[in-house]
C-alpha positions in Angstrom: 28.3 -8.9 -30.3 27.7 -11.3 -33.3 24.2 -13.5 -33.5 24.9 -17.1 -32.7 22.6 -18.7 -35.6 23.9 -21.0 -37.8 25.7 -19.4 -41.4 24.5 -20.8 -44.7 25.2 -18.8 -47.5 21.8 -18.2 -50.0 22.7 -20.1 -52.9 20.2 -21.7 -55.7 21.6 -24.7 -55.2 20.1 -25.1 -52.3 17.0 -24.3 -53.5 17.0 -27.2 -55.9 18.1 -29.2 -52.7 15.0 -28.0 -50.7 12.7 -28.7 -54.1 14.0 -32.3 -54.1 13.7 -33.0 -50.6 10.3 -31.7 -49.7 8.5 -31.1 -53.5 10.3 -33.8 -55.4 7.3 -35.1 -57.1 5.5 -31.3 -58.0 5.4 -30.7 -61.6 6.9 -28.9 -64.2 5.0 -29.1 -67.6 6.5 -27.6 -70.8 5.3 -27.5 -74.1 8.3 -28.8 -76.0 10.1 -26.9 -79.2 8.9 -30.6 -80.9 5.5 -30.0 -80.0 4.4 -32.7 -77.6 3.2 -31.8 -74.1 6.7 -33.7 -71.2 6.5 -33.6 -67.7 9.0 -33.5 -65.2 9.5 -32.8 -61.2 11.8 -31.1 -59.2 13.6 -34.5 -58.3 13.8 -35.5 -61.8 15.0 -31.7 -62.8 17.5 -32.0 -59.8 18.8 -35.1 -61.1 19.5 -34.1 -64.5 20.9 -30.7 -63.1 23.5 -32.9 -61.3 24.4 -34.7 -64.1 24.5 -31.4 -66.2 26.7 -29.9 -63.4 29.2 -32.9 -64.2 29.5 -32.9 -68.0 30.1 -29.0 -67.9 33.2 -30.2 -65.6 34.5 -32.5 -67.6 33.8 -29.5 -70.7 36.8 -27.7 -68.4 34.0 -25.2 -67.2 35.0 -23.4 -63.8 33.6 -21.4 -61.5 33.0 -17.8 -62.7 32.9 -19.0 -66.5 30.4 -17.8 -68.3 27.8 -20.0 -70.4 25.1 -18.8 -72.8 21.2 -20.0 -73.7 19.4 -19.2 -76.5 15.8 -21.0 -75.6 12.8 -21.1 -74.7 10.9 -21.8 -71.3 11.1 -25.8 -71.0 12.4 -28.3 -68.8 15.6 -28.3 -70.2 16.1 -24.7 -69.7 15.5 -25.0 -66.1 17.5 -27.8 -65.8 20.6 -25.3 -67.4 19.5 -22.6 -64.9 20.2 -24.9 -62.2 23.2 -27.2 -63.2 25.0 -24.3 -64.1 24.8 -21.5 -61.4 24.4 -24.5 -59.2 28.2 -25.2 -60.0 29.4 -21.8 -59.6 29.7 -21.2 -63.2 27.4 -18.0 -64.8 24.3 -18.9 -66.7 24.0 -16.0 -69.3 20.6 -15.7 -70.5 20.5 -14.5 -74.2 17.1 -13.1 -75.6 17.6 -14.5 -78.9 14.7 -11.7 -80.4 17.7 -9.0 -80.9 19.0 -8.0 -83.7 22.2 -10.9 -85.1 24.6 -8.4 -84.5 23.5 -7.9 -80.7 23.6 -11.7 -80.0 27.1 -11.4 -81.1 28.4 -8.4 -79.3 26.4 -10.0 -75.7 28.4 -13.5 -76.3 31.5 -11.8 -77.0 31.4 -9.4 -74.6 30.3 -11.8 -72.0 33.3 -14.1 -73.4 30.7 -17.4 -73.6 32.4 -20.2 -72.9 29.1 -22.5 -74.7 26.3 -21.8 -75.8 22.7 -24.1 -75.3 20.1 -23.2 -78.0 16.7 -24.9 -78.6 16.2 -26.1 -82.6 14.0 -22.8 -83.1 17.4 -20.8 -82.9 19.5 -22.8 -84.6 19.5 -21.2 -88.5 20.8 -18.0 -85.8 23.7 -19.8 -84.2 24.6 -20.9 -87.8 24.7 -17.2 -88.8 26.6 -16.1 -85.9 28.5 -18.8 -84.8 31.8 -17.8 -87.2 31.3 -14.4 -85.5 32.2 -16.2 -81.8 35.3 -17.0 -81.7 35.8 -17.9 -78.3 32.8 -20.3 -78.0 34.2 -23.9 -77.6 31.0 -25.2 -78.6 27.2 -25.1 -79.1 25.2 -27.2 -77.3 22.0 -28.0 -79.5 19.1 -28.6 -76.6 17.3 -32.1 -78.4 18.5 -35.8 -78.7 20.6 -37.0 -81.4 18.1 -37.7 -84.2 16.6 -34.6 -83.8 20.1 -32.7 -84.2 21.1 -35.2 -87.0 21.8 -33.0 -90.2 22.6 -30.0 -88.0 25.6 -27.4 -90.4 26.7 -25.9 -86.5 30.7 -25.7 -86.1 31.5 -27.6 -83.0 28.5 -28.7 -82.3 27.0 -31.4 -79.4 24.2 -32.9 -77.9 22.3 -32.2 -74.6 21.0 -35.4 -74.5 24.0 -37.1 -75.4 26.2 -35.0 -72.6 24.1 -35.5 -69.9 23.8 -39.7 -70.9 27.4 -39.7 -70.6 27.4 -37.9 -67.1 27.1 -39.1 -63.9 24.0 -38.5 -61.5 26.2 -38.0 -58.1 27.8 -34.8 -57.4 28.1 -32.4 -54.8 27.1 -29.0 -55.2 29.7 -26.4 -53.8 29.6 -24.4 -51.4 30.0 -21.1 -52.8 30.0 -17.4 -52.0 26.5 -16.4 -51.8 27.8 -13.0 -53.3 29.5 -14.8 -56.4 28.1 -14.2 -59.8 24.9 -16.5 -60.8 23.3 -15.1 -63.7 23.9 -12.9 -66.4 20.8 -10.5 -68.2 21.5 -7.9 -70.6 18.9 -5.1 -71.5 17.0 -5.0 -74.4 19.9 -2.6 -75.7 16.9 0.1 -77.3 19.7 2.5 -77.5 23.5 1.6 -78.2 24.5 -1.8 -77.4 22.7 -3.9 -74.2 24.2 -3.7 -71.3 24.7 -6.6 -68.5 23.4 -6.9 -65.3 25.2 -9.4 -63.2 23.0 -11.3 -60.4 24.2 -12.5 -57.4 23.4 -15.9 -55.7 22.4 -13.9 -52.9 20.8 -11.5 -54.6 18.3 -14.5 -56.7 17.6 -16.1 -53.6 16.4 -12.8 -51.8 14.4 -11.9 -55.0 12.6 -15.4 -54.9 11.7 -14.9 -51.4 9.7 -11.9 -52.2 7.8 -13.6 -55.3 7.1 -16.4 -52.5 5.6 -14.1 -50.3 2.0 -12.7 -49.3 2.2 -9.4 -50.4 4.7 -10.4 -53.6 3.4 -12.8 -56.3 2.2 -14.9 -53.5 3.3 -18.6 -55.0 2.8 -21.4 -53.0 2.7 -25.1 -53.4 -0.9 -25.0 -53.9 -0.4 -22.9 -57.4 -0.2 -24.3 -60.7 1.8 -21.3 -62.3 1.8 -20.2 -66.0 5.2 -19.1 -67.2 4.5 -17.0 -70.1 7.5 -14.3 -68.9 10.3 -16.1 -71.1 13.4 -17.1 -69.5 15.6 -15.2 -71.5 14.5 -12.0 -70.1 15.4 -11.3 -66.5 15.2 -15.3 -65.1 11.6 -15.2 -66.2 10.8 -12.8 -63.0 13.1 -14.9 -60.9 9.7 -17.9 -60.8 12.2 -20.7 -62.1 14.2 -20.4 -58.7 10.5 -19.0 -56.4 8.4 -22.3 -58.0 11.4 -24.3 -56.6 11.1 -22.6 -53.5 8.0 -23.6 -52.4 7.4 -26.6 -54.7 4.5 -24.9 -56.9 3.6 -26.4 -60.4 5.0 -24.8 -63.0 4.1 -24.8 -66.7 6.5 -23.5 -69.8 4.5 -23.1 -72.5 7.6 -23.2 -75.1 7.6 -21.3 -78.1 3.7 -21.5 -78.5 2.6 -18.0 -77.3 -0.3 -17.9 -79.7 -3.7 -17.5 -78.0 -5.4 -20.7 -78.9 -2.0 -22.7 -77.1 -1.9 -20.5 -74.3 -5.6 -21.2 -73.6 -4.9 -24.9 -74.1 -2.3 -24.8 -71.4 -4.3 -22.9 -69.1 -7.3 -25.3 -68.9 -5.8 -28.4 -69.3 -3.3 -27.7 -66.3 -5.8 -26.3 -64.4 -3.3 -22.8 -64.0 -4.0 -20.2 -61.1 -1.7 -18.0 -61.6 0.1 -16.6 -64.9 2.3 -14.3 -65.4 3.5 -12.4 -68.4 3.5 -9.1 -70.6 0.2 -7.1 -71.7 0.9 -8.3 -75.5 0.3 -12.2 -74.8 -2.6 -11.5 -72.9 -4.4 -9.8 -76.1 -4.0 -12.6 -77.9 -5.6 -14.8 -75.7 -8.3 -12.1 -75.4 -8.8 -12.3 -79.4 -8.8 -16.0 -79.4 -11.5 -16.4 -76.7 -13.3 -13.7 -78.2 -13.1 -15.2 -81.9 -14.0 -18.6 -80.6 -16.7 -17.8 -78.2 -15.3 -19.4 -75.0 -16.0 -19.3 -71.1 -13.2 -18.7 -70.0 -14.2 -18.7 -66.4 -16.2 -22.0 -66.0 -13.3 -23.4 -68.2 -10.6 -22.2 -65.9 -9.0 -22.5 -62.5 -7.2 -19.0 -63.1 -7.5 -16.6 -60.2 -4.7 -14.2 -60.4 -3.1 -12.8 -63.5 0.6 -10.6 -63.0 1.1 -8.3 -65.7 4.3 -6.1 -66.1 6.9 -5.1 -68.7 4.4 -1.8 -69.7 1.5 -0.9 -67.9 -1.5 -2.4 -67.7 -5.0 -0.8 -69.4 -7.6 -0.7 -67.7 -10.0 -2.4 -70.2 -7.5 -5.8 -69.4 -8.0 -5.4 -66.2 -11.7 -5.8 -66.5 -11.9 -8.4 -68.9 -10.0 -10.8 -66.5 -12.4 -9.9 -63.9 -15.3 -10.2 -65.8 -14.6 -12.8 -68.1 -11.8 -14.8 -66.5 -13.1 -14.5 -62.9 -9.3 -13.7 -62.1 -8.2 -10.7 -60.1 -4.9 -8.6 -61.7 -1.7 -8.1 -60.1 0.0 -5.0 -61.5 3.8 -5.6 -61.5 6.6 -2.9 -62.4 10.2 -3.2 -62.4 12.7 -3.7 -64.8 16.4 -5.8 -65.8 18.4 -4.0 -63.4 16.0 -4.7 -60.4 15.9 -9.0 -60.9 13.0 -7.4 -61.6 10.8 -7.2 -59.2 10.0 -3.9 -58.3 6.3 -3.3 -56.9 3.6 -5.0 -57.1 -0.2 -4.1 -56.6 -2.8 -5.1 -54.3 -5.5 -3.1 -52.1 -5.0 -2.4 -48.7 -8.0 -3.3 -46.1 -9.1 0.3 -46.0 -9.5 -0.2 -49.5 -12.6 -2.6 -48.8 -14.9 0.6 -48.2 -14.2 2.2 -51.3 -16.6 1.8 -54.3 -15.7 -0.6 -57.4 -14.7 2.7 -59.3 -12.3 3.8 -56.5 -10.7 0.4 -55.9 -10.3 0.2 -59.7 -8.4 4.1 -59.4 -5.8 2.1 -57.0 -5.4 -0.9 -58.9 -4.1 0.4 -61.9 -1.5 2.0 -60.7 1.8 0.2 -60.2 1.4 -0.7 -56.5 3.7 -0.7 -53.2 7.3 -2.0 -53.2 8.0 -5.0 -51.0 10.6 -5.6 -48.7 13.7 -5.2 -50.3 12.6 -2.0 -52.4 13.4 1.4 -51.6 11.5 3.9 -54.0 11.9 7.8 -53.5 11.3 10.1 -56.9 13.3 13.5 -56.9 13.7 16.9 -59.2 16.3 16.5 -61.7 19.2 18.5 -59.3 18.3 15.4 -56.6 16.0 17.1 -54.3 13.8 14.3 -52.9 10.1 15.4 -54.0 7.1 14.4 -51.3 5.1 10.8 -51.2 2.0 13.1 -52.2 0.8 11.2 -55.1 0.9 15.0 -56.8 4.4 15.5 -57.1 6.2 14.0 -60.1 10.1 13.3 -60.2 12.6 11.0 -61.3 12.4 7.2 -60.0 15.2 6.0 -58.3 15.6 2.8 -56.0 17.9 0.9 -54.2 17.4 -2.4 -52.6 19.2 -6.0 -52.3 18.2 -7.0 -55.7 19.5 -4.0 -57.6 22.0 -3.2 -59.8 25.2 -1.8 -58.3 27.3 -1.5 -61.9 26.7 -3.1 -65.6 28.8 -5.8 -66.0 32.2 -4.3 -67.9 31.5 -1.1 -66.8 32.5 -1.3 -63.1 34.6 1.9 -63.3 31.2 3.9 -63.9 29.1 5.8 -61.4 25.6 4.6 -61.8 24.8 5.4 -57.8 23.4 8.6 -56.6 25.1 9.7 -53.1 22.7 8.1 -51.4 23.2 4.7 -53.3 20.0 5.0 -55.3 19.8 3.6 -59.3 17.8 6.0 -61.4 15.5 4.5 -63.2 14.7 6.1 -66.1 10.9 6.5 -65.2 8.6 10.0 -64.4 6.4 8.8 -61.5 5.0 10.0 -58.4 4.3 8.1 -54.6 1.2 8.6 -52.4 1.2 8.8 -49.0 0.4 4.7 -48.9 3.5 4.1 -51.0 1.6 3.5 -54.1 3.9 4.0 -57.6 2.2 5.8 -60.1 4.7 5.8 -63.2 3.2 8.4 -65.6 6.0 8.0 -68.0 9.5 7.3 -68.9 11.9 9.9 -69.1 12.5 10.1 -73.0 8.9 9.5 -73.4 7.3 12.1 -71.8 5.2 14.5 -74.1 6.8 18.1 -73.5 4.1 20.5 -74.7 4.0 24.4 -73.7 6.2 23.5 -70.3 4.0 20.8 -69.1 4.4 17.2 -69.1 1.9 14.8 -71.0 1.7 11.5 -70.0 1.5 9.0 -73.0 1.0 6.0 -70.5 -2.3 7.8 -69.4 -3.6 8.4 -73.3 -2.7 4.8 -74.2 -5.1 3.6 -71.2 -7.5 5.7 -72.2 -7.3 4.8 -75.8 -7.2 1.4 -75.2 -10.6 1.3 -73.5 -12.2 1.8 -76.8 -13.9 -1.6 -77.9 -12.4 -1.7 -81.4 -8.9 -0.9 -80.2 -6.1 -3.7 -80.2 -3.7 -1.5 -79.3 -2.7 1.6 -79.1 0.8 3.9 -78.7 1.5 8.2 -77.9 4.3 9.5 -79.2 5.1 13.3 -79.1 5.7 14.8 -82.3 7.5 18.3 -83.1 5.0 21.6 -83.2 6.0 25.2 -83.7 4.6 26.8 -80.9 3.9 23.8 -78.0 7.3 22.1 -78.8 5.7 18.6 -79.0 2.1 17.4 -79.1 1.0 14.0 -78.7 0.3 11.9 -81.8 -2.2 8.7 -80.8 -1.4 5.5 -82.7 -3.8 2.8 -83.3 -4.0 -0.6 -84.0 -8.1 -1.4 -85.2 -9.3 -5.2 -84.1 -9.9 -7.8 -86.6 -12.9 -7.0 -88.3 -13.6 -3.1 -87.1 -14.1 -0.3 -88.2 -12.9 3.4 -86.1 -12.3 7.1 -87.6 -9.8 9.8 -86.2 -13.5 11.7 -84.9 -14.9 8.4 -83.4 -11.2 7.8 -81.6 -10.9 11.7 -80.4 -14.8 11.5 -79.4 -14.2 8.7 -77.5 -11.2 10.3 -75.1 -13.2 13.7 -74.8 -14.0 14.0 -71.7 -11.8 11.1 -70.1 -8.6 13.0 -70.2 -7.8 16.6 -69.8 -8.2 18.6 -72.9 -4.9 20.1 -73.3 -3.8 16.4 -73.4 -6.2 15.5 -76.2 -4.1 14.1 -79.2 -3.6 16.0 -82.0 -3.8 13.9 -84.5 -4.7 9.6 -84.5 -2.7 7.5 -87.0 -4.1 4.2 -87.9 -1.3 1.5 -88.1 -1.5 -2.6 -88.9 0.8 -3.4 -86.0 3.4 -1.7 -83.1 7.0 -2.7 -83.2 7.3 -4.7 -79.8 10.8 -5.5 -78.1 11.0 -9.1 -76.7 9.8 -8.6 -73.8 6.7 -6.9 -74.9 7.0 -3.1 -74.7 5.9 -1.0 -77.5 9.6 0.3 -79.1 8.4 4.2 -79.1 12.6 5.1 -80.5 10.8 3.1 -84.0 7.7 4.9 -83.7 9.7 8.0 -83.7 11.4 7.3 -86.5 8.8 6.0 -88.5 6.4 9.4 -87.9 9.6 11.6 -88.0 8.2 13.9 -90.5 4.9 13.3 -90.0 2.7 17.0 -90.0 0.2 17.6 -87.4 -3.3 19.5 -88.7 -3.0 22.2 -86.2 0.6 22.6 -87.2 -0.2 24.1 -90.4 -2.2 26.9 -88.8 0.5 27.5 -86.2 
């Protein structure tokens, strides 16, 4: 016997629909690639969707077709997110930090039928554009005069295209498991690979960011962006703000710590979200400055994901911000959303230092997630928060196949995606990820954890950052090498470093050896690239080696 409810398929379309019915006047405040500070609402971002939804028509684009961005997180990117998976076509998000010859491979191989770029990118799409093709055009995100003087090959205008549109169209009804978006990985190793969300898939995914035990947005929220939308829909919160009409704010290609700040108390933000890297640069530019943060500031909750989250953060935005952390994990392949971490009312008894224990790790997986860690022949391993396995999930929201690849088995038999992460589970369903696979520290037959170290490390007050990498030993196979970046201004030794982590980890993790380095090669979205770290300390001698 089949339910008798009503059957409307979960399309973001309709989520722009709900925005402009019931938020249509909520905000969304971008810092522009120009400069100047524009606002918009959801009505006015549904409007211009619609009328982005009918020039891309009359541009011959179909459902199914496939349409690049290279931009930043603005109105007018949200508008594209909207006007063209609201049509049934695919909006392909392109992280325009890879390397030229990845942006070309991505467009080809997604077979781009245009491509939207913001005026940052354009001396790129000039460099690749005789490399594509099968682009029909390049869509340069400004008005004419800005544009004016512009050496693109079939080149347009945003502004011009969506003048020339109509505002009325109806959105179709489509297949809420037809293609909506397009995300390919940071491609660390060979070329990226794509990961091809489904309408029903985004809406699912934006329901769990709306909800208590997700990132908890509501229409009450002014939300911080800082996540860019080229990388994984920007944690889905373009489609969840829409959802429950919260204010968002895009703070464009200004990432720097003195905008950031800016943004956050002149828009009054309480929530932001983004990757460990822009929140040290905030941290150096209140520091430097002398501010108060947390008279200044309405911020109250702070996500942080893309690597994990040291502890000395963590207590700076408490103390200083007056803002509690949300510890996010998850990753391209999972929308992204993967756990998220809050305490647990029998947490409430529990000291500062124990709640702090539970806080940093990576949390408990919302509806929608299904975690389970196993030994590498696929025995499931216990919830124990002792035993250490393999990460796989499987959910709603996660992958199936990359896109082009369809004919490969990425499943286990039980349908569950592998991860690439070493973690372990406690009995509450907290995620503990101690490492990634091809990061793990193999020394004597035990694992090292270079996540733990690089907390550790980065508790020291004259550390800006720091990375573990394992580097080759005679007798131990690898032993952990500690890399450090020194604050502005400091001054730290390889004895004050290696005093400073005796006693807070065990000693047969100790590092070996601390390098001192200006800065860490970061990917796009943030993470510390350990394969270039690698590289650069290939040959690089340990002191105790020598004795071996």
């Amino acid at each position: 016997m089949l339910g008798l409810m009503q059957d409307q398929p979960l399309v973001v379309s309709h989520v722009l629909q709900h925005a402009e019915r019931n938020h249509p006047n909520a905000e969304i405040v971008s810092r522009t690639v120009e400069g100047p500070v524009h606002r918009t609402t959801y009505g006015d971002v549904a409007r211009r969707a619609r009328r982005l939804a009918n020039a891309m028509t009359a541009l011959g684009i179909r459902p199914g077709d496939r349409v690049g961005t290279l931009a930043w997180n603005t109105y007018r990117h949200m508008e594209i997110y909207f006007g063209v998976s609201g049509m049934g076509a695919v909006l392909h998000t392109i992280n325009p930090r890879l390397f030229p010859e990845q942006v070309e491979y991505i467009v080809n191989h997604a077979q781009d039928e245009y491509v939207f770029f913001d005026m940052t990118f354009a001396p790129l799409i000039a460099k690749v554009a005789p490399l594509l093709p099968n682009v029909k055009g390049f869509i340069a995100m400004a008005d004419r005069l800005t544009i004016n003087g512009l050496q693109i090959p079939r080149l347009m205008c945003y502004e011009d295209l969506l003048e020339g549109a109509g505002e009325e169209y109806t959105w179709p009804e489509l297949d809420e498991r037809s293609a909506c978006s397009l995300c390919y990985t940071s491609g660390t190793t060979g070329n990226p690979k794509g990961v091809l969300y489904s309408h029903r898939s985004t809406v699912l995914h934006s329901m769990a960011m709306c909800s208590a035990d997700g990132a908890a947005l509501a229409s009450s929220d002014s939300v911080m962006v800082v996540v860019p939308m080229f990388h994984v829909n920007a944690w889905g919160l373009p489609y969840a703000g829409a959802m429950c009409g919260a204010k968002l704010v895009m703070p464009g290609p200004a990432l720097d710590g003195a905008s950031v700040y800016n943004l956050l108390r002149n828009e009054q933000v309480t929530l932001a979200l983004g990757v460990p890297t822009v929140w040290l640069m905030l941290f150096q530019h209140v520091e430097v400055m002398g501010l108060n943060p947390r008279s200044e500031l309405a911020l109250r909750r702070v996500a942080i994901g893309g690597s994990a989250v040291p502890r000395a953060m963590v207590e700076t935005f408490m103390n200083k911000f007056g803002a509690s952390v949300l510890h996010a994990w998850g990753m391209t392949e999972m929308s992204p959303l993967g756990t998220l971490c809050r305490l647990l009312p029998k947490h409430d008894r529990l000291d500062a230092e124990a709640q702090m224990q539970v806080l940093l790790k990576q949390g408990r997986a919302p509806y929608g997630v299904e975690l389970r860690i196993t030994d590498p022949e696929g025995n499931v391993l216990p919830h124990d928060g002792k035993a250490s396995g393999l990460l796989k999930v499987r959910g709603p929201w996660i992958l199936r196949h990359y896109y082009g690849a369809e004919n490969e088995q990425l499943l286990d038999k039980d349908g569950f995606f592998d991860t690439g992460d070493i973690a372990n589970i406690d009995a509450d369903g907290y995620l503990q990820i101690t490492d990634r696979a091809k990061d793990v520290i193999k020394s004597g037959g035990e694992w090292i954890s270079s996540i733990d170290l690089e907390n550790a490390a980065m508790g020291h007050a004259s550390v800006a950052e720091a990375a573990v990498i394992g580097v080759a030993h005679p007798k131990w196979q690898e032993r952990p090498l500690l890399i450090v970046v020194r604050k502005p201004g400091t001054e730290l030794s390889r004895n004050d470093m290696l005093a400073y982590l005796d006693g807070k980890v065990a000693k047969w993790w100790m590092p070996d050896d601390v390098a001192f380095v200006e800065e860490l090669p970061h990917t796009a979205t943030g993470k510390v690239q350990k394969l270039k770290l690698r590289e650069q300390f290939r040959h690089y001698r340990l002191p105790q080696a020598e004795a071996a």
